[in-house]
C-alpha positions as CSV (number, residue, x, y, z in Angstrom):
1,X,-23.2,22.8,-4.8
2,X,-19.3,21.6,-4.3
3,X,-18.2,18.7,-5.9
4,X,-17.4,15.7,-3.5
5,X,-13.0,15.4,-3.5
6,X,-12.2,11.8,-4.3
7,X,-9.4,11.0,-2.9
8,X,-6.5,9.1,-4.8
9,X,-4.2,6.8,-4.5
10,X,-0.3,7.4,-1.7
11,X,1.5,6.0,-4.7
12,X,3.4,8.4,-6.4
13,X,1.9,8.7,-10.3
14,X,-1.4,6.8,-9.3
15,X,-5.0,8.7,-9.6
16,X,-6.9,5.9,-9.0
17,X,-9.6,6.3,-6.3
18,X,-9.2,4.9,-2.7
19,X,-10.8,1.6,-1.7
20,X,-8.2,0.7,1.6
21,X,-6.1,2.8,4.1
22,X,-3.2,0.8,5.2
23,X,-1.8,1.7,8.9
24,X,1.5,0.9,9.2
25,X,3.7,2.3,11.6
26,X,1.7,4.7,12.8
27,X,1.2,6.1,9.4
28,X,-1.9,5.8,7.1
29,X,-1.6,5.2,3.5
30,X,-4.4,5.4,0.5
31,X,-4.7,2.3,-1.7
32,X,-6.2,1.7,-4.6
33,X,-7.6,-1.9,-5.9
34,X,-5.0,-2.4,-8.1
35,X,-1.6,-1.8,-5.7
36,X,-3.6,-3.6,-2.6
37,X,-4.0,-6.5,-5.4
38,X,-0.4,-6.2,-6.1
39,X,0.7,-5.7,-2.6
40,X,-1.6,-9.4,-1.4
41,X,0.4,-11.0,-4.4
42,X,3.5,-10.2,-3.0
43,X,2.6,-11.0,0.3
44,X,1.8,-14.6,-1.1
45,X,4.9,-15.1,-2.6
46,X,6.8,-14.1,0.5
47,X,4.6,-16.4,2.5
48,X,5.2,-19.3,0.3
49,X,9.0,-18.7,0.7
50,X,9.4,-17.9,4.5
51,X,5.9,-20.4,5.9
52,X,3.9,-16.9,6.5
53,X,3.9,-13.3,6.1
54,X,2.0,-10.1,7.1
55,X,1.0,-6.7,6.2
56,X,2.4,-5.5,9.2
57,X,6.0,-6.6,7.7
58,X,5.8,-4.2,4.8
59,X,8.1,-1.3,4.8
60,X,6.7,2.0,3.0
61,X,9.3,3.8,1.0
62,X,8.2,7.4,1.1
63,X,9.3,9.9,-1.3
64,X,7.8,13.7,-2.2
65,X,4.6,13.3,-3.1
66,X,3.7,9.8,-1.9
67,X,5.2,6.4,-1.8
68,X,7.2,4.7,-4.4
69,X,6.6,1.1,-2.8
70,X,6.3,-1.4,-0.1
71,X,9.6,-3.6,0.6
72,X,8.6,-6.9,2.6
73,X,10.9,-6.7,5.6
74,X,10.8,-10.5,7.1
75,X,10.7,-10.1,11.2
């Protein structure tokens, strides 16, 4: 019998497991807990400084291997 393949984290480094798929752009990206955690924190913040903010405003930055981060793009 074949082990089930967990898959991990986009972020470069990260093995955590998967518990969201992000689609931005036309692009999907693997989240774990912890980074979606960290990416809703920095939504707030940028929400209490410019009245709102949205996933969809988050710009991947993609390097071999994965993605380093998420840069809140405003508009």
């Amino acid at each position: 019998m074949t082990k089930a393949r967990v898959e991990t984290c986009s972020y470069k480094g990260c093995a955590e497991a998967v518990a969201y798929v992000l689609e931005l752009n036309g692009k999907r990206f693997n989240i774990c807990r912890n980074h979606y955690r960290e990416l809703l924190r920095r939504l707030e913040e940028k929400a209490k400084e410019y009245g709102s903010a949205s996933l969809s405003e988050l710009n991947p930055t993609e390097v071999e291997g994965g993605v380093r981060s998420f840069k809140y793009r405003k508009g």
